[in-house]
Structure formats: C-alpha cells, structure tokens
C-alpha angles and dihedrals in degrees: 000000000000112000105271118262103240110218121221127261096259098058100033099048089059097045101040092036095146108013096104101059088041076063103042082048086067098045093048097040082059095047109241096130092071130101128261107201091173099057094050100037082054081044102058095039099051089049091044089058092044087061097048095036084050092049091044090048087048083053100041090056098035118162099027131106080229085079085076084074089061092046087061102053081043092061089051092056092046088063094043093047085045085047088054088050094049084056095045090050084050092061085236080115113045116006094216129060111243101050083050095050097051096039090050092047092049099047087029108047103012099048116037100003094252110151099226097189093050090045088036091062092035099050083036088064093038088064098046099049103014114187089004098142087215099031110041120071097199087061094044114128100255115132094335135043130236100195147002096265083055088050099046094056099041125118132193132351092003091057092042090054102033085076093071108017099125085060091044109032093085083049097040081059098069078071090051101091096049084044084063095050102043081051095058092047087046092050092057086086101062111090096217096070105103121238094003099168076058105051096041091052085055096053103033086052085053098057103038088055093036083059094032095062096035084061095043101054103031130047114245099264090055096035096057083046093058088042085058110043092037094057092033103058088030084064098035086055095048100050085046089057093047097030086076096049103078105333102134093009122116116300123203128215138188103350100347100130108134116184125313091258098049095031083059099031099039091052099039124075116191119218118231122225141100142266089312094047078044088054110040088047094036106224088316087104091080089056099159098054084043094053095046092047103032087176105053119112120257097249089049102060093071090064097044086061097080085050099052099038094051084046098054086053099056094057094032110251127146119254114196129207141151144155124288092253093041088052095057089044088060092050098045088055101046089059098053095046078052093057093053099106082050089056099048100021087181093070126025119215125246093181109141118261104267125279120255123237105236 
C-alpha cells in the first residue's frame, strides 16, 4: 500500500465534519477516558524505587568498572522516569495544573535534568501539527533531515551527514540524552518559558549534585565512563521509544492540514507486541490512539485500539502498524530515501516515499 494523499484543510474539514466525536462517543461510552489512580500511583512508585535502588546500588560498589553496570540500568531509569513525566505533562496523571506542573519539574528537571517547560511546549506543537515540516519541531531540519526539500536546502554539518543519515542516525542517539539537556538549558532563554528562575535552579541542582556524586565516589577515569555510557545508552533508549512513532510516516507542508483524525492517525504507526514491547515504549506503541486521546492513561490506549482500528475501517482510513524491527526498517528507509538528492546532488529524486508494510 502506497503512503495516503493527505488532502488539504479546506476539503477534508467539510467532508469528515463529525467523524471524530463519533470516534471520541465510543471511547468514552467504553470508559477509557477515565482515570486510573492505582496504575500510576504503582507506576511512580516502582520507578521511584528503581532511581534510589540504582543510586544505592552506584554508592554500595563504589570504585569498581562493574559500576557500569549500574550506569546502564540507570539509563534505563532515566527514560522511564522521563516516560512517567511524559504521562504527568499529558494530565493522565493528575486532572488540575498545578499538581501536574510540580510533579513534571521535579521528576523533569530535578531527577533526571529534563527540562519539563521547554518539552512541555515542544511535545505540545508536535501534537498539534505532527509530521508538519514547518510546524512540527520534532521534524524541524537540525542535524538530520526529514525530506528532500529539507535536504535540498540544507548547509553544513546536516548535509554532510544527511548522506548518510539512515547508517549514522542509531549511533548519532547516543548523543541524544546530552542533546535534551543542552535543549532545556538553552530554552531557559526564551521568555515564554514559564518560571524560569524555577526550572533553571532544578536543573542546574540536578546536574551539580549528578556530577558532584559521580566525582566523589569514583576516581576520574571511571567517573567519565559512567558519564559515557550513562548518557549514551539513556539517549540511545529514548530515540529508540519515540524513532518508531512517525518516523517514515506522511509529512505535511504549507496548508496541508486535513482533519484532526486523519492529520493524528495518517502520520502515526503503532508498533505491535505484548506486555515487554508495553513496558520498554512505554504506551507510546499504540501512537495513534495516543495521539487521538492525548489524555488518555497509558494502560488504557491498548484497548482503545480495537476500538480505533475497527473504527478506521469503517470510514476508510488507513491504520497503520508493524513490528518494532520493521518499524525501525521503515524509518531507516525513509531516511535514506530522504538523503537521495545528497547522494547525487545533479538530479534530484521524485520516487515515491517507501511503501509501508501493513
């Protein structure tokens, strides 16, 4: 199946008018729009102890390389913590502002330096426009490119690496973590940040005593080591949760903003599995019903996606959803379709963006 046309604003508004809260009835008739205060408050303690057993556990063998065996299931903490504050930013978690708020900084920007205002806005516009080249930040041209018109345009280190982007990008993540928290110091400039004075002591605070204890327990050699392989495997986890999500799916351009079902469901792919694949993306396997229902809890998206799927039949509109290696196949090729014109800078290629594999 060829990757769906996705017709403008204008066109689809008028002829889909509706079939979105016919949609959201269901869901709501079937109760998945409801809080669940158990799950999360199991959630957030489980991953709670996983931090403090993983620091205990960093203390206890002190001067030793097998503390890079901690680093790595610290890494893995880092992207669940990061995977709890996703939810709480989401209000699954707590229904008012506040609450949400201190509960997203803490775990955000004290625990695993994560600045939570500057994510909140980003991930806030990625929903709202996903896959949109100029509206999208996630899809913005930085050190990779999304498309060919990206490509094309592109100067310096991006075009040098956008040759060969689809063979660099699983090594480019272990970047990835220091990348997020370079971003939420960065974003401590921009005035519309809320409580900024707030969110830089926070991080700041994480990172003097994150440094602070690597340096007092471990000598400098196995110290920067655990640095490394910490932050390294921390950002190669979490590009491997979000990589699957839209990478290789539709992207939109201009005013090319069909209606808010196909604008979510036409640019997500889910990702198939059971209770492990759950657990390591955190929900965010079921991406379309995430991204229809935002608010939804974690535990409820994989029921919704009966729903969902049978829906999407029923009005025609393609559901997308493959396996997790298959997933990354399709967005590895999809980059590397992306760095043609790179490749041979004298013609530029017009092939269609690859097919999926339904």
């Amino acid at each position: 199946m060829t990757t769906p046309a996705l017709a403008p604003e204008s066109s689809s508004r008028s002829a889909h008018r509706g079939d979105y809260a016919r949609l959201l009835r269901r869901i709501s008739e079937a109760g998945l729009m409801d809080r669940r205060p158990v799950y999360y408050a199991v959630r957030l303690s489980l991953v709670g102890v996983a931090f403090v057993a993983g620091w205990v556990a960093f203390v206890q063998i002190g001067d030793s390389w097998w503390t890079l065996l901690v680093a790595a299931f610290m890494a893995v903490a880092f992207a669940q913590i990061a995977l709890v504050m996703h939810d709480v930013a989401h209000r699954q978690v707590f229904r008012l502002r506040k609450p949400t708020e201190l509960v997203g900084r803490l775990v955000g920007n004290a625990g695993i330096g994560l600045g939570y205002g500057w994510w909140q806005d980003k991930h806030t516009r990625h929903h709202a426009n996903p896959n949109h080249e100029e509206l999208d930040p996630d899809v913005a041209p930085d050190i990779l490119v999304w498309s060919q018109k990206q490509a094309t345009s592109s100067r310096g280190l991006p075009r040098l690496i956008g040759r060969a982007q689809a063979y660099l990008f699983f090594p480019l993540l272990l970047l990835e973590g220091l990348n997020l928290h370079v971003a939420g110091v960065r974003a401590l400039k921009d005035r519309s940040v809320k409580h900024r004075g707030w969110e830089g002591a926070l991080l700041f605070g994480h990172f003097a005593v994150y440094l602070a204890a690597l340096f007092a327990v471990l000598p400098a050699d196995k110290a920067l080591a655990f640095f490394a392989v910490h932050q390294g495997l921390f950002g190669l986890y979490m590009g491997c949760i979000f990589a699957p999500n839209h990478k290789g799916m539709p992207t939109l351009t201009g005013d090319d903003r069909p209606d808010y079902l196909r604008r979510q469901v036409l640019t997500s792919r889910n990702v198939r599995g059971g209770a492990l694949t759950d657990f390591a993306l955190g929900g965010l396997n079921y991406q379309i019903e995430h991204h229809l229902f935002p608010s939804m809890p974690t535990p409820n998206l994989r029921h919704a996606r009966l729903i969902v799927l049978d829906y999407c039949n029923e009005i025609g509109v393609p559901y997308h959803e493959t396996g997790l290696i298959a997933s990354y196949r399709e967005a590895l090729r999809h980059m590397h379709h992306v760095g043609a014109p790179l490749r041979s800078p004298d013609r530029h290629s017009d092939a269609e963006v690859p097919q999926h594999d339904h």
